[in-house]
MIZA-447816 format. One record per residue (C-alpha): x, y, z. Coordinates in nm, 3 decimals. Layout:
N
REC       c1       c2       c3
REC        X        Y        Z
...
This chain:
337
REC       c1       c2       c3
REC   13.860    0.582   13.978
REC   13.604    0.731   13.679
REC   13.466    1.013   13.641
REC   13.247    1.317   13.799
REC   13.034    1.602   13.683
REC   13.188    1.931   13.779
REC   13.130    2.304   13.695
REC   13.394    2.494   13.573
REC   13.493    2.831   13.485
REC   13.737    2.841   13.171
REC   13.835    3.223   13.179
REC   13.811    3.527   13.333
REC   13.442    3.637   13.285
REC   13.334    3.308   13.084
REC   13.036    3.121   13.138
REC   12.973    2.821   13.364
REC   13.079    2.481   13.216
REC   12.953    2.150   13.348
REC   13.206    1.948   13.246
REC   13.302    1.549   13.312
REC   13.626    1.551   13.501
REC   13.878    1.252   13.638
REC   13.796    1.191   14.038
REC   14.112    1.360   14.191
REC   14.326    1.176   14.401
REC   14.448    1.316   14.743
REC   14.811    1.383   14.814
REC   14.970    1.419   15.109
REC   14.848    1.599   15.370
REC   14.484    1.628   15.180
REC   14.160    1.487   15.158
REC   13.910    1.367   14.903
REC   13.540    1.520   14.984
REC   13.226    1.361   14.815
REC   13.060    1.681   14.812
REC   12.684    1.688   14.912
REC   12.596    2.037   14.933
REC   12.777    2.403   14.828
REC   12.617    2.701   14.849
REC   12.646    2.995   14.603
REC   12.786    3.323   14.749
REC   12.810    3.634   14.587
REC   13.216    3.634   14.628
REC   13.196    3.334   14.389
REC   13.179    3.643   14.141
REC   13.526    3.674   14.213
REC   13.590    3.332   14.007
REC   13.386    3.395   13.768
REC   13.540    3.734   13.638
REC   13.856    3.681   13.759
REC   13.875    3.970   14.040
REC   14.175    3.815   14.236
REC   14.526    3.803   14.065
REC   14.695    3.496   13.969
REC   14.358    3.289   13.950
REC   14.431    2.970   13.723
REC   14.166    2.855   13.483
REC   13.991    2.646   13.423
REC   13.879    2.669   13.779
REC   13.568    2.548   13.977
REC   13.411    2.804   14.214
REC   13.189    2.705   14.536
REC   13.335    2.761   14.916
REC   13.053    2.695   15.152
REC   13.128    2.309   15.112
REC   12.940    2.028   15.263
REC   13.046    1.660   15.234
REC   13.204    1.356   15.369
REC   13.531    1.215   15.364
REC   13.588    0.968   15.063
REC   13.975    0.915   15.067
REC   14.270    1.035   15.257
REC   14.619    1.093   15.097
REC   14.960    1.004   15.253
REC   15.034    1.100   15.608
REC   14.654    1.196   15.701
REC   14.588    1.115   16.066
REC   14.285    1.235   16.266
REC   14.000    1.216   16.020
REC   13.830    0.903   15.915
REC   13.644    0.793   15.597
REC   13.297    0.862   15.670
REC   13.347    1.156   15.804
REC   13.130    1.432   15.790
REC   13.297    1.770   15.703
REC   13.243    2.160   15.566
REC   13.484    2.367   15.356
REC   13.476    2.736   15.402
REC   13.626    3.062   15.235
REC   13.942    2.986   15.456
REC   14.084    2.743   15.258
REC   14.432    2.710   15.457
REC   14.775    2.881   15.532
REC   15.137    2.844   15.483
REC   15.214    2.832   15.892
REC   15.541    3.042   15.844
REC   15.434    3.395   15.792
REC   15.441    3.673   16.065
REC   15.064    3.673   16.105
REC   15.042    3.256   16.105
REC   15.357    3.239   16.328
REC   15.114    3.463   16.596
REC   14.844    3.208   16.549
REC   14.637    3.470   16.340
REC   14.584    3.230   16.018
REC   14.316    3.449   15.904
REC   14.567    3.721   15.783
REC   14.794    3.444   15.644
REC   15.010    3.650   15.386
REC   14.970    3.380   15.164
REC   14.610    3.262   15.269
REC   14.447    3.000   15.032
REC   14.054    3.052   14.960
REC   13.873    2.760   14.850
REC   13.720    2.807   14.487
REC   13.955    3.078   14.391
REC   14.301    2.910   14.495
REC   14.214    2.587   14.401
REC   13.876    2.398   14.320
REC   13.573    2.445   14.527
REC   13.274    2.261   14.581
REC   13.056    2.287   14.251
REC   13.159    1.955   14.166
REC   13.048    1.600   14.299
REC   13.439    1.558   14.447
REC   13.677    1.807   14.548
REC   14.035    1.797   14.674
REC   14.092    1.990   15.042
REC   14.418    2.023   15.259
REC   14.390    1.914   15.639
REC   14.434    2.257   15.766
REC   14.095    2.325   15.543
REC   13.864    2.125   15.744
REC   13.541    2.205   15.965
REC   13.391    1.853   16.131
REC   12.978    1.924   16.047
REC   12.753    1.802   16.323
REC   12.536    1.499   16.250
REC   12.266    1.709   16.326
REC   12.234    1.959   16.041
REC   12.106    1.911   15.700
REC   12.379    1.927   15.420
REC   12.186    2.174   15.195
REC   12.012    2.372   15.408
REC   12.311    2.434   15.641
REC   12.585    2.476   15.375
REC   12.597    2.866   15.370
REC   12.713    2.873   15.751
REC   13.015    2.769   15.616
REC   13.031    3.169   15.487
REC   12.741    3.380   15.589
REC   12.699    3.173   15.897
REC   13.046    3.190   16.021
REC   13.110    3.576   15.900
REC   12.864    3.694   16.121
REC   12.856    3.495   16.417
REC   13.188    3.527   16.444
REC   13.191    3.928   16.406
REC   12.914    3.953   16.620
REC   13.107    3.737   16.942
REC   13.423    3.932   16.876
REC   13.241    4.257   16.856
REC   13.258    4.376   17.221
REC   12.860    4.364   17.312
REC   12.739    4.172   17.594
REC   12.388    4.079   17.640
REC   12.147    4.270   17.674
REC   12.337    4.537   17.451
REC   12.125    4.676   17.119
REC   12.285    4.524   16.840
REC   12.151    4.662   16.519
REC   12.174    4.443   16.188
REC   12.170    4.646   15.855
REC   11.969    4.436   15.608
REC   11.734    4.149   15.576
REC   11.919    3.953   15.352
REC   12.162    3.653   15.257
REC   12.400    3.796   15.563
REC   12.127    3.990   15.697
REC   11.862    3.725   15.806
REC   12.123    3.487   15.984
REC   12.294    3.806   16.151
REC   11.941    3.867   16.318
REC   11.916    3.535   16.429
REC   12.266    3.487   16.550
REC   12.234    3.823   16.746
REC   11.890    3.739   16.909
REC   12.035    3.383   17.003
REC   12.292    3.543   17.139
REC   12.095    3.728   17.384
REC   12.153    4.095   17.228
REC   11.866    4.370   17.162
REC   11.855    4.366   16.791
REC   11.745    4.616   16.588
REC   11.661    4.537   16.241
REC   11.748    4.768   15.940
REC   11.566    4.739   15.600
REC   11.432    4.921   15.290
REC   11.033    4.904   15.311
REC   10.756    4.755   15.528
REC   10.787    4.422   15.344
REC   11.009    4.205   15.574
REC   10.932    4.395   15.924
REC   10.747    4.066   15.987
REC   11.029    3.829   15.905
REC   11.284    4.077   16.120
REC   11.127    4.017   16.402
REC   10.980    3.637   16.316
REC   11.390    3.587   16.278
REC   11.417    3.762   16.650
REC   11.440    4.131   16.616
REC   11.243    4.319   16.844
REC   11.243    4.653   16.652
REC   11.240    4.707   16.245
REC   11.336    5.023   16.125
REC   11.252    5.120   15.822
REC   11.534    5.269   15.644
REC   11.328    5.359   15.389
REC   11.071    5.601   15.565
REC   11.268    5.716   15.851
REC   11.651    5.763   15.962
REC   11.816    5.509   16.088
REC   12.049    5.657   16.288
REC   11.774    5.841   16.440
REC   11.582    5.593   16.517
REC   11.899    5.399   16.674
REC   12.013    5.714   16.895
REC   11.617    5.708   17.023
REC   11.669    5.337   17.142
REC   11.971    5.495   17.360
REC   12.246    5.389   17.053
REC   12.354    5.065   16.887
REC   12.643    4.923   17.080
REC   12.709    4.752   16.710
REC   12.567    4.781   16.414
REC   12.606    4.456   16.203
REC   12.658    4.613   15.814
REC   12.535    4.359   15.540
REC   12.418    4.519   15.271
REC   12.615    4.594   15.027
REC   12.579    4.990   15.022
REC   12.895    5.256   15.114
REC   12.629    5.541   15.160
REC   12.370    5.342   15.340
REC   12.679    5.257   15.608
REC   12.761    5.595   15.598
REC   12.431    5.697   15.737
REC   12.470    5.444   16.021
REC   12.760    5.586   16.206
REC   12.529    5.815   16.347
REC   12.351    5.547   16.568
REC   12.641    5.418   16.736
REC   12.652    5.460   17.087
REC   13.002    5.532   17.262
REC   13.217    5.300   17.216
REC   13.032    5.159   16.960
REC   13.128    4.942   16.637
REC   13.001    4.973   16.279
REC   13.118    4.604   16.205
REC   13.151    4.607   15.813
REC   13.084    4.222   15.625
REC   12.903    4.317   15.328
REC   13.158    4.434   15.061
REC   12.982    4.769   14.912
REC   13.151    4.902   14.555
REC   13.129    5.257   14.713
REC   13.343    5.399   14.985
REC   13.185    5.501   15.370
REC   13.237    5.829   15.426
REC   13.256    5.923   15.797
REC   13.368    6.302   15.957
REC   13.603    6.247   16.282
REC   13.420    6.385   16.501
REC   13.170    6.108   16.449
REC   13.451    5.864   16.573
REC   13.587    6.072   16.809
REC   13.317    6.178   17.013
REC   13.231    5.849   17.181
REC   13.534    5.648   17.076
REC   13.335    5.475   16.823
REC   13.551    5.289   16.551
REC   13.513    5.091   16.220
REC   13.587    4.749   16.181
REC   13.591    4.506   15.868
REC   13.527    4.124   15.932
REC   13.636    3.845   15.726
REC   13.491    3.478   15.779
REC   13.749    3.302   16.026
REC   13.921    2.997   16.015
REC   13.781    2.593   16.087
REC   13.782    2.636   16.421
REC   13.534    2.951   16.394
REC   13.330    2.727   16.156
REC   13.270    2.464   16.376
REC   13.175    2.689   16.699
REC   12.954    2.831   16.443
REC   12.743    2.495   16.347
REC   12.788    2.374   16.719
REC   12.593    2.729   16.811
REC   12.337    2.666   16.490
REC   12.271    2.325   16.552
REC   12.200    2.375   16.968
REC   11.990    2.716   16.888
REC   11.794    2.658   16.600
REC   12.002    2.886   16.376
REC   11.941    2.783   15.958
REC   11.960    2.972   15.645
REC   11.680    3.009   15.466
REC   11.772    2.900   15.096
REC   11.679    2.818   14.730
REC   11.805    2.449   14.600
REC   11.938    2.394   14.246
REC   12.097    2.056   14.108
REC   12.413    2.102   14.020
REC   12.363    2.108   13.642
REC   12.211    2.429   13.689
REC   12.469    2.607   13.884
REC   12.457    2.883   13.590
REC   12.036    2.952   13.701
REC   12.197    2.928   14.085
REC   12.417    3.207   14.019
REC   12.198    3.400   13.786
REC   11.954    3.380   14.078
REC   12.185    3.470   14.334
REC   12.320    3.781   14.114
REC   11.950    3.888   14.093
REC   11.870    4.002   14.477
REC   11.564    3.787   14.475
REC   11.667    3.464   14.633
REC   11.537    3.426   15.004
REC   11.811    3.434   15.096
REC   12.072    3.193   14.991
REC   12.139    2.970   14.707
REC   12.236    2.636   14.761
REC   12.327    2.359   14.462
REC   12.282    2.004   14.557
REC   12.433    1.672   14.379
């Protein structure tokens, strides 16, 4: 069919490639996606130096996918050429495991993740099984909706499984790439939301994004703060910090939940009695599957929900990612083709 520009990966801890590559075909029981949009997470790091086993390279990273449907392989029924679609981190399942066989793909022992099990979306076309497949509302702008497909989706959907109803405090640590669309999920969603950061710098934006109190994490305690508001019912945890999560627990109110989506290098260290006294608990939160995606941009587009982001072509996917890596994007990276 010709040819497309794509960005590759060659091995474990190489550089980024733009390469020209064949247009795949789709097999059976796939898709072809003329990507528009993918956004640049910070798990894309786990292509890029190889941090899953049995990664196969040359491979191209990207798993917050926007697109449309450009072909359909053999046996493909209820999705149309034309159609507009998103690709997240939950890139399918095998449908026989214990987990899948309970309906709970997300734990799928043999789960496939889009840009690390086979190509993502830093490419102009990218192959995607059925089972892979969000439907994106009309509504919503390719680029500056792609990272709902991942930040979007990981904390909406931790935040509506977390146990608070409206009207609860919800507290969100960090104004960041998770961060600034937890706040905005959490306020849509009708919570009290608390805002965590590190300096006086984005209190405005907390509460412009719908927090009505920003604590300074930096100046005072947090968990101080949170027990004087009468105790977080959740606390969303984005940044990426074991000790600054540690220093959380302590705002929980009973039967509260430190919800856990940013992926700190360092452990969180908690005494039992912290849990135990007010039946508080931990919880980690992974993305979710299609489904979760699209309740997530049916929520975004009806509320007003968006990412703010940075746009780079897709030739410059390497000054994307170095951008990304650097903690200075506001707030998520986005290529475009």
């Amino acid at each position: 069919m010709g040819t497309m520009k794509a960005v590759q990966v060659s091995k474990p801890g190489g550089d980024f490639e733009l390469v020209e590559r064949n247009i795949p075909d789709p097999g059976p029981g796939q898709v072809r996606i003329q990507v528009q949009a993918c956004g640049v997470c910070h798990s894309d790091v786990i292509t890029k130096d190889g941090l899953f086993p049995g990664i196969s390279y040359p491979r191209v990273p990207g798993h917050e996918v926007v697109g449309t449907i450009d072909a359909l392989g053999a046996g493909v029924s209820g999705w149309t050429r034309g159609e507009r679609i998103g690709v997240g981190w939950h890139g399918g399942q095998d449908g026989t495991c214990p987990a899948c066989r309970r309906g709970d793909f997300v734990n799928c022992v043999n789960v496939k993740i889009c840009g690390i099990s086979y190509d993502g979306g830093y490419q102009e076309y990218m192959i995607a099984p059925l089972d892979a497949l969000a439907r994106f509302p009309e509504s919503l702008d390719a680029a500056e909706a792609s990272p709902l497909m991942c930040a979007g989706i990981t904390t909406f959907n931790a935040l509506r499984h977390s146990g608070a109803y409206p009207g609860d405090l919800v507290a969100v640590q960090g104004v960041g790439g998770l961060g600034h669309l937890g706040i905005q999920f959490a306020s849509k969603c009708g919570y009290r939301v608390a805002a965590i950061g590190r300096g006086g710098a984005v209190a405005g934006l907390a509460k412009k994004l719908g927090a009505e109190v920003y604590i300074d994490g930096a100046s005072m305690d947090p968990a101080e703060e949170l027990r004087k508001l009468g105790g977080a019912r959740v606390i969303l945890a984005t940044a990426p910090s074991g000790k600054a999560m540690s220093a959380l627990v302590g705002g929980l109110g009973a039967n509260g939940a430190l919800l856990v989506v940013g992926a700190p290098a360092d452990p969180i260290e908690v005494g039992a009695l912290q849990l135990i006294l007010g039946r508080k608990r931990i919880q980690g939160w992974a993305a979710g599957t299609p489904a979760d995606s699209e309740d997530t941009l049916r929520f975004a587009a009806r509320t007003g929900v968006r990412p703010m982001i940075e746009s780079f072509p897709l030739a410059r996917a390497a000054d994307g990612f170095a951008r990304m890596m650097s903690g200075k994007a506001e707030f998520r990276v986005v290529l475009t083709m």
